[in-house]
N, C-alpha and C positions, 0 to 999 in steps of 0.2 A: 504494500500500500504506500501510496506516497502522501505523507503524514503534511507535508509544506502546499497540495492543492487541496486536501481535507480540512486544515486549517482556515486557508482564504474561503474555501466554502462556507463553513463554519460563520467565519465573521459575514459574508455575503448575506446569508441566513438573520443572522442577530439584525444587521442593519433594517432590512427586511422587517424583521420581527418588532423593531421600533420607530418604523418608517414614519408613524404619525407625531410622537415625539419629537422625534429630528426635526420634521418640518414644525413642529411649533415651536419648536426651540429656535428656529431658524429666522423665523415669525416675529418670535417675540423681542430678542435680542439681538439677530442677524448672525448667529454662532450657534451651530452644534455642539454640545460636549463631547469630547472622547473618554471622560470616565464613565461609563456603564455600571459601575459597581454603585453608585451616590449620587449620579443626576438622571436616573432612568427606573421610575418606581419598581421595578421588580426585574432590574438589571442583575444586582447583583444574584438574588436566588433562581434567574432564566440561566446565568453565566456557570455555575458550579452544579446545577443540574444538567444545559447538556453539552459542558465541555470539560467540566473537571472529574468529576463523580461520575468515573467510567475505569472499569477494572482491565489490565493488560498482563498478559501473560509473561512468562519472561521474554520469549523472542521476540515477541512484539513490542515489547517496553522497552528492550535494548535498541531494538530496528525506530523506535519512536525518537527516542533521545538523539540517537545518531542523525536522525535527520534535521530535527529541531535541536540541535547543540547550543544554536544561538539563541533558544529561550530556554534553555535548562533551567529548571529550579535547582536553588542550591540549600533551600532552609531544611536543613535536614532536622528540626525539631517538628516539622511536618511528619515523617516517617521513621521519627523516633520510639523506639519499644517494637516495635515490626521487626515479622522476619524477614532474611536478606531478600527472599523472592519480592514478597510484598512490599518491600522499601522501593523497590525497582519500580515495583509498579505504581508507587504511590508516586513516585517522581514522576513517571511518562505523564501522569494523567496532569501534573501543576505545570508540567514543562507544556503539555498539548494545553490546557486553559490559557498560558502566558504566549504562547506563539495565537491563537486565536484571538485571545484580546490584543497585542500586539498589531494582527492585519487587523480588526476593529478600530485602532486608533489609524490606522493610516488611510482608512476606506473614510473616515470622516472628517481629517485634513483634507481632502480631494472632495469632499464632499462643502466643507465650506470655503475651499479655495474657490471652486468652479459658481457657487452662490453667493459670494462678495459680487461679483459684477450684475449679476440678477439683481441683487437686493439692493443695490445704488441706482440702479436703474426705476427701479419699479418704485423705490420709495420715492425719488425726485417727480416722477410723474402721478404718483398719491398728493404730493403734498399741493402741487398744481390744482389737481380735480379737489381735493376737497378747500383749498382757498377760493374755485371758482365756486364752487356750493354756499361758501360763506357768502361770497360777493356776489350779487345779484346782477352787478352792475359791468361782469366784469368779460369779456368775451372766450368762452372754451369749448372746443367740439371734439375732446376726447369722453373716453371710456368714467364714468362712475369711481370715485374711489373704492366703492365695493369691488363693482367687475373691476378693477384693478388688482385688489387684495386676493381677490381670486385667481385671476392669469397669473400671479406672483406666484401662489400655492401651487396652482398646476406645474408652472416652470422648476419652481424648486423641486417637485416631487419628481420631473422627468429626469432631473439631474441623480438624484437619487437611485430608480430606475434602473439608468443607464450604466450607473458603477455598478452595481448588485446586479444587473444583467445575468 
């Protein structure tokens, strides 16, 4: 198995899984968070149920590790009092949560790099429609700050989308 495209799956899935979040984080502040574990209401117990709290055999724990080397968990007071098989495996499965959170955090840098220019965009032409709303007096033939707020949502969600593809 190749534990580095089950990983980005992984995180592909999660994003997914809090797609609506994101955009309203996106929304509210113009930023997605990348901690899932404290800014996504039941992030961290969706994270440790289905990428950490997962049992691996030995060969598959060694073949795990070896792939994701560059998220090894190293707290071994995690699988401390374990026997040596189960310490193995106790590691694949924090090394596999840390390589998933890991593509997690870089699927929602690209995720609000690619929505900074949307959310500049769209809020300069909100702030337009809703001053000509104010001003009775004042000449505009675009879109509703609403339907604006909304083609924003749409956009940001296609962005979305398109990386979780």
């Amino acid at each position: 198995m190749d534990y580095q495209i089950k990983a980005l799956e992984d995180a592909r899935e999660t994003i997914s899984e809090f797609r609506e979040e994101i955009l309203e984080q996106l929304n509210d502040t113009g930023k997605a968070s990348d901690d899932l574990l404290n800014d996504y209401g039941t992030g961290d117990s969706y994270h440790h149920e289905s990428h950490v709290d997962r049992c691996y055999d030995l060969t598959d724990a060694a073949e795990l590790i070896d792939q994701l080397y560059e998220h090894e968990e190293t707290d071994s007071g995690l699988w401390e009092g374990q026997r040596p098989k189960e310490a193995i495996g106790t590691c694949a499965a924090y090394t596999y949560g840390s390589a998933v959170y890991s593509n997690w955090a870089d699927l929602i840098k690209e995720i609000n790099d690619e929505a900074e220019a949307i959310i500049n965009d769209y809020d300069e032409k909100i702030d337009i429609a809703e001053a000509s709303e104010e001003d009775e007096d004042m000449e505009y033939y675009g879109s509703s700050s609403n339907d604006l707020r909304d083609h924003k949502t749409e956009a940001l969600g296609e962005v979305i989308d398109r990386l979780i593809g």
